[in-house]
N, C-alpha and C positions, 0 to 999 in steps of 0.2 A: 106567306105561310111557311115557316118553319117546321121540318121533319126530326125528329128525334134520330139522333146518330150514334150508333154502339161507341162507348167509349174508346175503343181501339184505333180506330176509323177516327174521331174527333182532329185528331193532328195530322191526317194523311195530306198529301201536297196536292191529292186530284179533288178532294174534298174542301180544302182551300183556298185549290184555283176555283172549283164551284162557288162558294159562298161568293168571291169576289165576282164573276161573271154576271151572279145572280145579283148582289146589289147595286152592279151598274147598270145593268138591263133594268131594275128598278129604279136607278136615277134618271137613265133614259127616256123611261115610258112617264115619268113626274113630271121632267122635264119638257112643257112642250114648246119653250119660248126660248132657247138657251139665249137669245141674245139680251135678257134681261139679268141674265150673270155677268155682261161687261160694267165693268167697272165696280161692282160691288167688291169692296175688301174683304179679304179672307176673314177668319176668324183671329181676335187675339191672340189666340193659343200658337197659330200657327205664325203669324204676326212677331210674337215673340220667339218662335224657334227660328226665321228668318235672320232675327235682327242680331241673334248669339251666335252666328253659323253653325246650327247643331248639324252634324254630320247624317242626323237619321232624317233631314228634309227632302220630300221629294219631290218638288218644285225647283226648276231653277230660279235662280237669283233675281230676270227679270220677267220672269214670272208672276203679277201680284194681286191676279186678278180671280173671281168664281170659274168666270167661260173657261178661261187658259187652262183649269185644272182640272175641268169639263172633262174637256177638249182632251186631255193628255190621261184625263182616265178611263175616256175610249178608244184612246190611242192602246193604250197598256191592255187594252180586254181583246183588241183586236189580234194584238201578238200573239196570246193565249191561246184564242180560237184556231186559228190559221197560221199561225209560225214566225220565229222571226226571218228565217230563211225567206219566205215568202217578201216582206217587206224587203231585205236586202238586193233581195232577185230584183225588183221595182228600182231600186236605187242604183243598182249596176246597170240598167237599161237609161237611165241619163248619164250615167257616169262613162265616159269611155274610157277611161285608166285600167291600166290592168290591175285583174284580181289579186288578193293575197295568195300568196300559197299556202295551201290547206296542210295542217302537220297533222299527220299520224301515229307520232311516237310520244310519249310522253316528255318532259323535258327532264324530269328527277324522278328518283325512285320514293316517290310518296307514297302513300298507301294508297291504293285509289279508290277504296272502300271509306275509309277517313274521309279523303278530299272529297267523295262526295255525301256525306254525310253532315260536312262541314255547309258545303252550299246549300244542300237541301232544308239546312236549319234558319239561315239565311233567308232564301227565298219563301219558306213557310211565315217568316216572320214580316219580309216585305209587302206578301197579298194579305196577311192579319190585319198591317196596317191601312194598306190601300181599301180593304173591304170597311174598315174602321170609317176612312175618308171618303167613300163615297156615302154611305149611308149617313154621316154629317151633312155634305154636300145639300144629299136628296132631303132632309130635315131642314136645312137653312133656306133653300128654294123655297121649300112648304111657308115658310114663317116671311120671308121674301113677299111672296103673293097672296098670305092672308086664311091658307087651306091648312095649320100647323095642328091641327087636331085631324085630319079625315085617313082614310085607313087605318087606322088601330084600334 
C-alpha cells in the first residue's frame, strides 16, 4: 500500500531511505526460499550494464547472481537501519590493527553546505535506484515461482 506524499516531502532522503526499506522488507517477506535465487541470472538490463562497465552498477563484478544481490540488498537496508558505525564496530572486533584516526577539521575550504548537498543528491539517487532494484528483484522471484500476478 502506497500513501500519498506532499510533494515537498516526495525527494526528501528520510522519505527515500523509507521507500527503499520498505521495498526490501517486501522482498523479504516474497521472498521465502532465497536459496532459489542461486544461480538464476540477472536481468539483461543489468547483464548489459555489467558487460559496459557502466559506473552506476551496484553489483560487484563477481557478483552474477539473484541471491548475491539478495543478499547485498539486505546488507544495504541493514546499514540504514542500524548504522554503518555499527557494522564497522563488528569489523574492528576481528580486526586487531589499529584504528584510523578520526579527523575533525575539514581538509579544504569547501562550502560545506554544497558539499553536502552534493552527496545528499547522490545518495537520494542511489536508494531511487536500489528501491528501483529491489522491487525488480521482488517481481522476478514472483514470475521465478509462478505467483507474477498475486498482490496487486
Amino acid at each position: 500500500m502506497q500513501m500519498s506524499e506532499p510533494l515537498s516531502q516526495k525527494n526528501a532522503l528520510f522519505t527515500a531511505m523509507n521507500r527503499f526499506i520498505g521495498a526490501v522488507n517486501n522482498m523479504d517477506q516474497t521472498v521465502m526460499v532465497p536459496s532459489l535465487l542461486r544461480d538464476v541470472p540477472l536481468d539483461q538490463e543489468k547483464e548489459q550494464q555489467k558487460l559496459t562497465n557502466d559506473p552506476g552498477s551496484y553489483l560487484r563484478d563477481a557478483e552474477a547472481d539473484m541471491y548475491s544481490y539478495y543478499s547485498q540488498l539486505k546488507s544495504i537496508r541493514n546499514n540504514i537501519e542500524w548504522g554503518v558505525m555499527r557494522a564497522e564496530e563488528q569489523r574492528r572486533k576481528k580486526d586487531t590493527t589499529a584504528p584510523e584516526p578520526v579527523r575533525t577539521e575539514p581538509e579544504s575550504d569547501i562550502d560545506l553546505e554544497q558539499l553536502l548537498q552534493y552527496h545528499l543528491r547522490g545518495l537520494h539517487g542511489v536508494l531511487s535506484k536500489l528501491t528501483s532494484q529491489a522491487n525488480n528483484l521482488t517481481n522476478r522471484y514472483k514470475q521465478e515461482i509462478g505467483i507474477a500476478g498475486w498482490g496487486q
